[in-house]
C-alpha positions in Angstrom: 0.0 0.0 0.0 0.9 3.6 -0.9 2.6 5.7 2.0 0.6 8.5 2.9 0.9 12.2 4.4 1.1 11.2 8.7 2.6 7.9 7.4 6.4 7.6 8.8 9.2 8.3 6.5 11.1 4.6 6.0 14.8 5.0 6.5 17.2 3.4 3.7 21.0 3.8 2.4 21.6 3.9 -1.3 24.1 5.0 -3.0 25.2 8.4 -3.3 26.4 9.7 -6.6 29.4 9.9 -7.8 30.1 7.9 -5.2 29.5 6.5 -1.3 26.4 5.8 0.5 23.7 8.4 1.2 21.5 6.9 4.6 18.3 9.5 4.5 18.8 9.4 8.7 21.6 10.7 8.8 20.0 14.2 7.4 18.2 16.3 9.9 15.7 18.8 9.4 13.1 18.5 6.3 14.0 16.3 3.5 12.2 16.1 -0.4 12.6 12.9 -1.6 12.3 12.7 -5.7 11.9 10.1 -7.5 12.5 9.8 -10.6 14.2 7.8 -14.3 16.3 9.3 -16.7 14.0 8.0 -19.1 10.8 9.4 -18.0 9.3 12.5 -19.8 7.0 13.5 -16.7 10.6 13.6 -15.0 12.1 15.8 -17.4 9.0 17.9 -16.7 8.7 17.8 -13.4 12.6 18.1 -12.3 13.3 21.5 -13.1 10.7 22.7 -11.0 12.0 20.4 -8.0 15.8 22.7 -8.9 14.1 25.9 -8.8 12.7 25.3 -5.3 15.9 23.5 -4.5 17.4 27.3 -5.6 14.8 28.9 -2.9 14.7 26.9 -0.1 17.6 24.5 -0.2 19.6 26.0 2.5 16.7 25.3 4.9 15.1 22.1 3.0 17.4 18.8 2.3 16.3 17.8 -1.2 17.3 14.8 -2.9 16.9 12.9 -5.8 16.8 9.5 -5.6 17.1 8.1 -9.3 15.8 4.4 -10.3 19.1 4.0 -12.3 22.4 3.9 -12.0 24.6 6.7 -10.7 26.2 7.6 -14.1 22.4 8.3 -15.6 21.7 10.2 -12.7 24.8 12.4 -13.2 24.1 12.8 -17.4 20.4 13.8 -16.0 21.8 16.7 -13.9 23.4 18.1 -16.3 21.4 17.8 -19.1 18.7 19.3 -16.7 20.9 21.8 -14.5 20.3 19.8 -11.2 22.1 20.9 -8.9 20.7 19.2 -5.5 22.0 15.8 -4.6 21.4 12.4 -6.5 21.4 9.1 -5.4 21.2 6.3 -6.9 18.5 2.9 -6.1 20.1 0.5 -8.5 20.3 -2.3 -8.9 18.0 -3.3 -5.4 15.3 -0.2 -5.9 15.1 -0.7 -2.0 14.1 3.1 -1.4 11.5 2.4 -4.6 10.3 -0.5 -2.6 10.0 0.9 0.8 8.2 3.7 -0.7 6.4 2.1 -2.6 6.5 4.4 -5.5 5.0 3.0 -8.6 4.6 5.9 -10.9 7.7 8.0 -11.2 8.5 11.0 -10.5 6.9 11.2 -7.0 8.0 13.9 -4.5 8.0 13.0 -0.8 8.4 15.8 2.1 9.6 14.8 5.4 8.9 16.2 8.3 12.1 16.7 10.7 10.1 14.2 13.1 10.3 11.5 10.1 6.8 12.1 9.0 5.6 12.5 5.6 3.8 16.0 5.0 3.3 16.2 0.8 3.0 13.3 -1.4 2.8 14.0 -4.9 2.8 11.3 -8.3 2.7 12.4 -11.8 3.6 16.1 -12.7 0.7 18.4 -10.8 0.7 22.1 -10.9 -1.5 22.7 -8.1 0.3 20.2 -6.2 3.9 21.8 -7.0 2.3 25.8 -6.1 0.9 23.9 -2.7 4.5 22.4 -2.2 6.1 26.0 -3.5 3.8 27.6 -0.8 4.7 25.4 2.2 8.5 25.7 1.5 8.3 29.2 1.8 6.3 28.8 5.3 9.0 26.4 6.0 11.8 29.1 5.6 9.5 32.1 6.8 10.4 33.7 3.4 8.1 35.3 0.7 6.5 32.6 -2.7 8.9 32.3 -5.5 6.5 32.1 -8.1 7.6 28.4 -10.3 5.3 28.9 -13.2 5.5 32.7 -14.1 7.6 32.4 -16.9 6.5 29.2 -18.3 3.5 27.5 -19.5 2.7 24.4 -18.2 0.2 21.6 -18.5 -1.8 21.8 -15.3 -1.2 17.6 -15.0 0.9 15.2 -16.9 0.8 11.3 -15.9 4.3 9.8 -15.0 
């Protein structure tokens, strides 16, 4: 079954890319989890948004992408796409897939700095990115960066 906002974040260790292991309790504070493939165009959508939030609020929010291929991918992906939060990699095992339970990619997890999940998100959303915009900024006590000002963008787009 799906984990849900109040659900409890599950820990894991992957690796980190290039290289070592990245173990999500060993962060502190609020974490977005991404998922995401290379290959997927709702990704390529979606994951520029994640960087511009990452640009906003990454000082005060830990945000990580956790890629569902191996750690070379994941590094062509950022740059290709300008990423420039940290990517881990869940090959070969996809245990952080599986303990998440994430079956459409990309999906977005926020954690809580208790471990608790606050957002989940599947697909590409607008609404649902804003909302996540919006609490961000609450997080950080700082004024909306608008995402979508300069852009035009589907309001949804299946991953």
């Amino acid at each position: 079954m799906p984990l849900k906002v109040g659900d409890r974040a599950p820990d894991f260790r992957v690796k980190s890319c290039p290289e070592g292991v990245f173990h999500l309790g060993s962060v502190k504070g609020y974490r977005l989890l991404c998922f995401y493939k290379v290959s997927c165009p709702t990704c390529q959508l979606t994951l520029p948004f994640v960087e511009r939030m990452f640009k906003s609020y990454g000082d005060v929010i830990s945000f990580v992408g956790v890629c569902q291929d191996g750690c070379p991918d994941a590094q062509r992906f950022a740059r290709d796409y300008s990423l420039s939060f940290p990517q881990v990699s869940d090959e070969p095992a996809y245990e952080a897939s599986i303990a998440y339970d994430v079956r459409v990619v990309p999906t977005l997890y926020l954690i809580d700095p208790s471990g608790n999940i606050l957002f989940v998100e599947e697909s590409f959303v607008k609404s649902s990115l804003e909302n996540l915009n919006e609490e961000f900024a609450r997080i950080a006590n700082r004024e909306v960066n608008p995402l979508f000002e300069d852009v035009s963008v589907p309001p949804f787009k299946a991953g």
